[in-house]
C-alpha positions in Angstrom: 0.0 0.0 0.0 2.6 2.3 1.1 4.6 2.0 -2.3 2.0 2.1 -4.3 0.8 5.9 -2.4 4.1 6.9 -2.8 4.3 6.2 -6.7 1.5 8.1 -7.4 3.0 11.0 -5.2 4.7 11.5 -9.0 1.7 12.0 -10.9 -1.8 9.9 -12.0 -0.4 6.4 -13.1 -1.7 3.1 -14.8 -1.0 -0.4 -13.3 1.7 -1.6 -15.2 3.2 2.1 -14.6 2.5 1.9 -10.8 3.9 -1.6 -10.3 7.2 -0.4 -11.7 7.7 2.5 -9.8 6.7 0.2 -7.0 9.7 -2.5 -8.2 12.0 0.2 -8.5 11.0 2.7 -5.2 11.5 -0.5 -3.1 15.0 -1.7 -4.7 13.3 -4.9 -6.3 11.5 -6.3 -3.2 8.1 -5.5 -4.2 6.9 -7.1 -7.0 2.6 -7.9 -6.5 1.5 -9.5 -9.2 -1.5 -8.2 -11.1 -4.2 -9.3 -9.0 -2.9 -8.4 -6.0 -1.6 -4.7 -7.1 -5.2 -4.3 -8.5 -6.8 -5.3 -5.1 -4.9 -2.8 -3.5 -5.6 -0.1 -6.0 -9.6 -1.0 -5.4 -8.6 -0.8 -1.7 -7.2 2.4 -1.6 -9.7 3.5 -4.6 -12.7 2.6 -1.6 -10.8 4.2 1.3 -10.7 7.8 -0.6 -6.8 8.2 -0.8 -6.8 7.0 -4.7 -9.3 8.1 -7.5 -9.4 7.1 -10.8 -7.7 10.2 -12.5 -9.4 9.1 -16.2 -8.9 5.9 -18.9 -8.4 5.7 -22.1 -8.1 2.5 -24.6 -4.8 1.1 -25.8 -4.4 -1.3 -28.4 -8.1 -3.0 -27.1 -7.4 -2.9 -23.7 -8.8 -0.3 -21.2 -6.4 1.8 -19.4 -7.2 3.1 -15.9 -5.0 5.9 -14.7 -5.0 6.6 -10.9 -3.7 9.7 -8.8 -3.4 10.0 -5.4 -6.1 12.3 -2.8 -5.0 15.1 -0.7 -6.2 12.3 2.3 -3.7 9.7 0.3 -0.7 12.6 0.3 -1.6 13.0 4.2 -1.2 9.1 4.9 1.7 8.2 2.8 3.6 11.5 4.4 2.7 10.4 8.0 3.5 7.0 7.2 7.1 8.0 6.1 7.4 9.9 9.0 6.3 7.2 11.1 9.2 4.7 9.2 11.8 7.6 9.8 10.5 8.0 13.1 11.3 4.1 14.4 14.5 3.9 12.2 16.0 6.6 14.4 14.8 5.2 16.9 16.7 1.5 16.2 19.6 3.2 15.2 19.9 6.0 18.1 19.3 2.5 20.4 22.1 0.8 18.8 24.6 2.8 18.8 24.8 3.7 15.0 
């Protein structure tokens, strides 16, 4: 969820565009497959922190661009400062 609000922090996306940024914002770790990226995107499409921006059809095939809410912008920042937040913390507990 968290990579997929952060993608869209870049502008409205489509799937295939979203799950690359995803792929590449997480160093290769994340890689949901179609199904499971599109359940999210329904997910966060219900909650009110995505909307569908507008689609179009290519080759056939219909093409449904997302963008993030102000409410999505709101959770993915707090969410990033909640990560940075407990990373200190680890690292000022450490030693490091």
């Amino acid at each position: 969820m968290y990579f997929a609000l952060a993608a869209l922090r870049a502008g409205p996306l489509h799937g295939h565009a979203i799950s690359q940024s995803i792929r590449e914002l997480s160093g290769g770790r994340g890689r949901p497959s179609v199904g499971t990226l599109y359940g999210i995107l329904e997910r966060l499409n219900e909650r009110g922190v995505i909307t569908v921006d507008r689609e179009e059809v290519v080759n056939g095939r219909n093409r449904r661009y997302f963008r993030i809410t102000d409410e999505g912008q709101a959770l993915v920042e707090a969410e990033a400062r909640r990560m940075q937040a407990a990373a200190s913390l680890v690292l000022r507990l450490s030693g490091t």
